[in-house]
C-alpha positions as a Markdown table, in Angstrom:
| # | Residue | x | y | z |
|---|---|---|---|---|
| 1 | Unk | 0.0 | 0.0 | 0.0 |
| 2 | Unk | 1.4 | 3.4 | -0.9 |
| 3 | Unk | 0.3 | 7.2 | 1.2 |
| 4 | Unk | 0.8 | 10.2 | 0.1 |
| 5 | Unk | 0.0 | 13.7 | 0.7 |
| 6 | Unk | -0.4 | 15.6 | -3.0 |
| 7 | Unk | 0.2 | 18.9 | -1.4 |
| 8 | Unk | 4.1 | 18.1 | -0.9 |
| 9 | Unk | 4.0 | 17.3 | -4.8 |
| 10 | Unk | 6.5 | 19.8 | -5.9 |
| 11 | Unk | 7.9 | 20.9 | -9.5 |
| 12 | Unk | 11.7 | 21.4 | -9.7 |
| 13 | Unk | 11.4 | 22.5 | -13.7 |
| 14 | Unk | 11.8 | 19.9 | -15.2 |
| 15 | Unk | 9.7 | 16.9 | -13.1 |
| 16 | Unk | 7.1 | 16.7 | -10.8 |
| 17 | Unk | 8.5 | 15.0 | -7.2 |
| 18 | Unk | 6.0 | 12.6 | -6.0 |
| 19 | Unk | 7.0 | 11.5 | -1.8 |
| 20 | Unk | 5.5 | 8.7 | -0.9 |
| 21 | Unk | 5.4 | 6.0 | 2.2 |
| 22 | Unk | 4.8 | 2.4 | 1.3 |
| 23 | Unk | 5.6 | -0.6 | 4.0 |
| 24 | Unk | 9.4 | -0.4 | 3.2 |
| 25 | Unk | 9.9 | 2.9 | 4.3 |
| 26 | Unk | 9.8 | 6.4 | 2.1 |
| 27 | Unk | 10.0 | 7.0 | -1.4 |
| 28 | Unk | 10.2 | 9.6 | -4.2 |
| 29 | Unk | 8.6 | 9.0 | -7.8 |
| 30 | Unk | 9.9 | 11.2 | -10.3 |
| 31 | Unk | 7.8 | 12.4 | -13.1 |
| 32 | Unk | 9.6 | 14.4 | -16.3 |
| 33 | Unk | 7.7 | 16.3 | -18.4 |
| 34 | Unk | 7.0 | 13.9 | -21.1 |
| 35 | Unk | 5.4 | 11.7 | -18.7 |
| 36 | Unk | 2.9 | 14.4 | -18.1 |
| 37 | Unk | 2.4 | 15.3 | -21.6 |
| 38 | Unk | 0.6 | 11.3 | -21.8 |
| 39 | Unk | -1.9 | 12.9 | -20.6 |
| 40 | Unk | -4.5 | 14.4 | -23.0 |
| 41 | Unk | -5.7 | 17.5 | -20.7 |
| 42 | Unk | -1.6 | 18.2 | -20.0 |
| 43 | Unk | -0.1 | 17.4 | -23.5 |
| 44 | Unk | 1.1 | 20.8 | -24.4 |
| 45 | Unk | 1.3 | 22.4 | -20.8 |
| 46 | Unk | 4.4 | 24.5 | -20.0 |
| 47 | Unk | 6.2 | 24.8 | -16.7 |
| 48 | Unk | 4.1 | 26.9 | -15.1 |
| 49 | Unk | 1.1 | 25.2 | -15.8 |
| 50 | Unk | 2.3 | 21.9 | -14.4 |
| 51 | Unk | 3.4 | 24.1 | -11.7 |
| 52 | Unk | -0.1 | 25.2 | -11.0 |
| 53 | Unk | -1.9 | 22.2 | -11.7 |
| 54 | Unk | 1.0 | 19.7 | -9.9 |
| 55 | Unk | -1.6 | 18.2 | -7.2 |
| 56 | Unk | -4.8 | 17.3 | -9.9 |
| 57 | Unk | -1.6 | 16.1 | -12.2 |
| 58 | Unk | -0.5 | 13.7 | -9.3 |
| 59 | Unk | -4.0 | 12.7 | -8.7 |
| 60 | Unk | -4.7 | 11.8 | -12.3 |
| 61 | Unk | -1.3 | 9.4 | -12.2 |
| 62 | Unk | -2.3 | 7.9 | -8.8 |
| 63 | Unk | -2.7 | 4.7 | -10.2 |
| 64 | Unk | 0.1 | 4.7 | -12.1 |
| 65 | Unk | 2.8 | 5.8 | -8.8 |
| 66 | Unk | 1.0 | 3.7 | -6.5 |
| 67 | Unk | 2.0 | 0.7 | -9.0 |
| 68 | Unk | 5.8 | 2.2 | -9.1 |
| 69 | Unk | 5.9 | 3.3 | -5.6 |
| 70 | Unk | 4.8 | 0.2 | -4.1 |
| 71 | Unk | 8.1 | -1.8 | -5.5 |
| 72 | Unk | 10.8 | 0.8 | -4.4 |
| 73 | Unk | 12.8 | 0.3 | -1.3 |
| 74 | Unk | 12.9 | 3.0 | 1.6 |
| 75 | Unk | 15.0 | 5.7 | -0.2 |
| 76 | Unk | 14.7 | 5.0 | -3.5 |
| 77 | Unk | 13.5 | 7.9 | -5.8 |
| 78 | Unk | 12.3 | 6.3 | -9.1 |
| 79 | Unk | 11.0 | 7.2 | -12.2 |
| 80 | Unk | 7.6 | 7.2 | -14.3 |
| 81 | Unk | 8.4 | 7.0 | -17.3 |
| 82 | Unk | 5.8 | 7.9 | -20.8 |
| 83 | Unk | 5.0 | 3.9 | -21.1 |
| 84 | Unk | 3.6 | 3.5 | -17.9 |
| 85 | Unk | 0.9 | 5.9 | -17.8 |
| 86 | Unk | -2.0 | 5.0 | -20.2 |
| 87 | Unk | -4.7 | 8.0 | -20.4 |
């Protein structure tokens, strides 16, 4: 099982940082840009729309991090990468 609080989602420029607690410890999912562009309602968003939006983004790849999340170790920071995410 993966937790997570969407408000600490934070943008750094170039992904969106997704922390997360699963039952081996904490976590960080990292999600580039082209990741986000998968998705139909963020396909041509710029920085400081993903910026805005980071939290509904995160929401809308829930599925998709809780799946990654929930096989990294405590520590790890991972990545979800374009194939993963189906919209």
């Amino acid at each position: 099982m993966v937790s997570w609080s969407f408000d600490e989602v934070t943008w750094d420029g170039q992904a969106l940082l997704v922390p997360g607690t699963t039952e081996a410890g904490q976590v960080v999912c990292r999600v580039p840009r082209n990741t986000i562009h998968v998705l139909r309602l963020y396909s041509d968003a710029i920085g400081r729309e993903i910026h805005h939006e980071r939290q509904r983004i995160a929401e809308k790849l829930a599925p998709f991090l809780a799946e990654k999340l929930s096989r990294a170790t405590n520590g790890e920071s991972v990545e979800l990468f374009p194939w993963e995410v189906r919209d």
